[in-house]
C-alpha positions in Angstrom: 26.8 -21.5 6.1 23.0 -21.7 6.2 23.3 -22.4 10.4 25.6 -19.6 10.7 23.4 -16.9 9.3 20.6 -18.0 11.5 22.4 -18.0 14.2 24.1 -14.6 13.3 21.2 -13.2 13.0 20.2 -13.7 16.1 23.0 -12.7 17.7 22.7 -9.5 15.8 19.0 -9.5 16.9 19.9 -9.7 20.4 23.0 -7.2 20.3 20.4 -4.6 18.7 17.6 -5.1 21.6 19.8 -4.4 24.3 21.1 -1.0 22.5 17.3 -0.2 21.6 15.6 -1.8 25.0 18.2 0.8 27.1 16.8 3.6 25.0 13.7 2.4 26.0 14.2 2.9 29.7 15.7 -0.4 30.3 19.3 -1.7 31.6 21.6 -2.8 28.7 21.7 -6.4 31.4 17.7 -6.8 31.3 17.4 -5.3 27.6 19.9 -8.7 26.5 18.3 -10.9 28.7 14.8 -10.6 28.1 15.6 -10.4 24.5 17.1 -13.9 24.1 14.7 -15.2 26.7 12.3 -13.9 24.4 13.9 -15.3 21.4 14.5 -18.5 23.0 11.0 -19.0 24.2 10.1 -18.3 20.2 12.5 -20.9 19.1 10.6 -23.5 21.0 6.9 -22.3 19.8 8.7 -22.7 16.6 9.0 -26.4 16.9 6.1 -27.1 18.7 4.2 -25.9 16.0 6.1 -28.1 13.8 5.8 -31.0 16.5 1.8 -30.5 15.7 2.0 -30.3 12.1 3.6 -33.4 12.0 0.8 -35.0 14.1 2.8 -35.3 17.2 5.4 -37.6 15.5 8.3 -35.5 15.9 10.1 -32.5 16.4 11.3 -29.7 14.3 12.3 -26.3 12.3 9.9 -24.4 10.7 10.1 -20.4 9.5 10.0 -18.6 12.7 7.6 -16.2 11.0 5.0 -18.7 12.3 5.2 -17.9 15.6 5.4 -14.2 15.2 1.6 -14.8 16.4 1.8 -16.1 19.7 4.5 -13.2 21.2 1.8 -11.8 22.6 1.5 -15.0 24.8 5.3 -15.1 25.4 5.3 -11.2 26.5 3.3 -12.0 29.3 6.1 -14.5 30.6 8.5 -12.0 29.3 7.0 -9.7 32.0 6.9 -12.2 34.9 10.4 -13.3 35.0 11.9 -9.4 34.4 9.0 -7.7 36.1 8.7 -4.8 32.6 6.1 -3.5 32.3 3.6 -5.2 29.4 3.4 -2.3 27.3 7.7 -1.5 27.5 8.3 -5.6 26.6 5.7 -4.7 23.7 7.5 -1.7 22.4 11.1 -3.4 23.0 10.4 -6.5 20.9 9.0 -4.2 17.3 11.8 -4.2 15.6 14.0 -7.6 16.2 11.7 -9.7 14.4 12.0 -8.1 11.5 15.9 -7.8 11.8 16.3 -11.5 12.7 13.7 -12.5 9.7 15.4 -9.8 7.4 19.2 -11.4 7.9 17.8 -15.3 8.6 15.6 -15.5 5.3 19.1 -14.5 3.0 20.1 -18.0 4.3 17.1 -19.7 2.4 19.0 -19.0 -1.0 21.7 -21.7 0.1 19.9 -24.8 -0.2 17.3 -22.9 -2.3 14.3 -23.6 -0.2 11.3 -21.0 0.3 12.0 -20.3 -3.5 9.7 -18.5 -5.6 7.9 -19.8 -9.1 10.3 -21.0 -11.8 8.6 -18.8 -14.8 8.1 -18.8 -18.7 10.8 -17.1 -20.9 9.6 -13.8 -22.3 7.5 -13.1 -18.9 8.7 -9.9 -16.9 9.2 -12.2 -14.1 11.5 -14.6 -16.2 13.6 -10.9 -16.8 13.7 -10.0 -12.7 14.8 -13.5 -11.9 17.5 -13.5 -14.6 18.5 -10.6 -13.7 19.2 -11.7 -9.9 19.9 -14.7 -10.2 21.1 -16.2 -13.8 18.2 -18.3 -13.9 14.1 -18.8 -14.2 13.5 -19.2 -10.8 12.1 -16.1 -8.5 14.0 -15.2 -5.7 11.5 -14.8 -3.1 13.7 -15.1 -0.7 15.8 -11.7 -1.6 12.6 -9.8 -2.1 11.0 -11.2 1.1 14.2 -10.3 3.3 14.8 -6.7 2.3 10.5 -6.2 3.2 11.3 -7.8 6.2 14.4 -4.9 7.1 12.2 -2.0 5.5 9.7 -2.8 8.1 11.9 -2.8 10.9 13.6 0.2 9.6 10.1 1.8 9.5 9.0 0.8 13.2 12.8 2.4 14.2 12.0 5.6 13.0 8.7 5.9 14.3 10.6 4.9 17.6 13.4 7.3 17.5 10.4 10.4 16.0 9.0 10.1 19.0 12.0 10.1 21.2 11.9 6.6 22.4 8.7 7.5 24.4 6.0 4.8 23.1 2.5 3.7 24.4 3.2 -0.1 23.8 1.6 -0.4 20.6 4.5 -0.5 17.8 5.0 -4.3 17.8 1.1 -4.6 17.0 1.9 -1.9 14.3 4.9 -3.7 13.2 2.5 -7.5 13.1 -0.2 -5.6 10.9 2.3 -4.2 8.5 4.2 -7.3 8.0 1.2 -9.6 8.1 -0.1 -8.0 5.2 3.5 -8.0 3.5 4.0 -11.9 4.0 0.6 -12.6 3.0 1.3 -10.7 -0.5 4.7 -12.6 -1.0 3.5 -16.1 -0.2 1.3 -15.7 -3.5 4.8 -15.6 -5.2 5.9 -18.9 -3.0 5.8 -22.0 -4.9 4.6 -24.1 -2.0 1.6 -26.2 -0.6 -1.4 -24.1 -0.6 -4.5 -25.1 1.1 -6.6 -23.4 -0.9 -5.9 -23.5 -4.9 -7.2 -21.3 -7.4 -5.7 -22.3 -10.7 -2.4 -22.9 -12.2 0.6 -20.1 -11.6 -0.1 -17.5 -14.9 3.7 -17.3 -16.9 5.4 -20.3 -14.4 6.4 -23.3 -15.8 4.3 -25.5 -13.1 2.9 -24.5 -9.7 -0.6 -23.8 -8.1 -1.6 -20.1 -7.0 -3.5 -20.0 -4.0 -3.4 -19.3 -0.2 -1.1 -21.3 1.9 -1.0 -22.2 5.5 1.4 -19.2 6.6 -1.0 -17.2 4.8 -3.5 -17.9 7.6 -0.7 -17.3 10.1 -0.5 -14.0 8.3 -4.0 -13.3 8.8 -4.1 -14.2 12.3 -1.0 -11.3 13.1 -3.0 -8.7 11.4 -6.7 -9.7 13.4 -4.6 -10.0 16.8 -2.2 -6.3 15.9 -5.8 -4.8 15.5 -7.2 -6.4 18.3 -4.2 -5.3 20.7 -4.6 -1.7 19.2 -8.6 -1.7 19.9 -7.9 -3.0 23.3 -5.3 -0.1 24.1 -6.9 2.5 22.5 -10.3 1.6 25.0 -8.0 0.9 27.9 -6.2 4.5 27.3 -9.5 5.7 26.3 -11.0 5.0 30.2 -7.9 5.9 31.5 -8.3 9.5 30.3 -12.0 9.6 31.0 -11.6 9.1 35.0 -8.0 11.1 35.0 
């Protein structure tokens, strides 16, 4: 079950892209295709960046989140191979990311991995989790999931407000908002963290600090601010000798 909702979800992604890439400008055949060569292409970062956190001993999954990061690398091939424009392949891949993540992360409650802090009866956050769950143990993964959907569902409206007609800049929109989202949540994440503050307040066990996907999170929102300085100039110069 876990396997089939990640790879529903990326069917789902890739069924959605083609609708939203044609309203975009795009053929419903390139929309598809660029979308799971885009996907694809992510996959692979994905384990190559667990290939290196392993020291180069083997190969293997890791949250796709990670390589939300280097898209903008991946857009550039996008826009060889399909010969889109760099700004269109931005604005066409705002919203799947957040849809795959969104559906994909619900699967993390099967084998109960990603999970959040087990905490302390009498604790609010002892009453949220008993309330979802039956038990101690904060479901992250729920909370982390429907984020993941409202942003996408945010970035589709600004989309469809503006008539489909976009200046390339909504996925670097989209890698701001959600940067700063996961780096909230991974506070909540009862996982490795690189650097420690103290013990979990109200859990039962558990460090609070940052982790190493918090750093990932950091580098979406300095490179989605970076892209939007960059077009903002770039537009800026454009207008000046128009």
């Amino acid at each position: 079950m876990y396997t089939a909702i990640h790879i529903l979800s990326m069917v789902i992604s890739v069924i959605f892209n083609t609708y939203y890439g044609h309203k975009l400008g795009l053929t419903k055949s390139k929309a598809a295709l660029s979308s799971a060569f885009s996907l694809a292409l992510l996959y692979i970062t994905m384990l190559l960046i667990a290939w290196v956190d392993s020291g180069f001993q083997n190969f293997g999954q890791q949250n796709m989140v990670r390589t939300y990061v280097f898209a903008p690398l991946i857009f550039v091939i996008d826009c060889f191979v399909f010969k889109i424009d760099y700004r269109k392949i931005s604005d066409m891949h705002a919203i799947w990311p957040m849809l795959l993540h969104g559906i994909s992360h619900f699967a993390c409650l099967i084998p109960d991995c990603c999970e959040g802090y087990c905490y302390l009866e009498g604790t609010k956050m002892y009453e949220i989790s008993q309330m979802l769950t039956g038990t101690n143990k904060f479901p992250n993964q729920i909370f982390e999931s429907v984020a993941a959907l409202i942003i996408g569902a945010i970035m589709f409206f600004i989309a469809y407000k503006k008539n489909f007609r976009l200046n390339g800049r909504l996925f670097y929109v989209m890698l701001i908002v959600y940067g700063i989202n996961r780096f909230f949540w991974e506070f909540l994440r009862n996982n490795d963290k690189v650097i420690v503050f103290g013990e979990m307040t109200n859990a039962e066990s558990g460090l609070f600090g940052i982790s190493d996907l918090s750093f990932y999170c950091i580098a979406m929102i300095a490179v989605g601010v970076a892209f939007l300085i960059a077009f903002h100039i770039q537009d800026k110069k454009k207008n000046l000798n128009s």
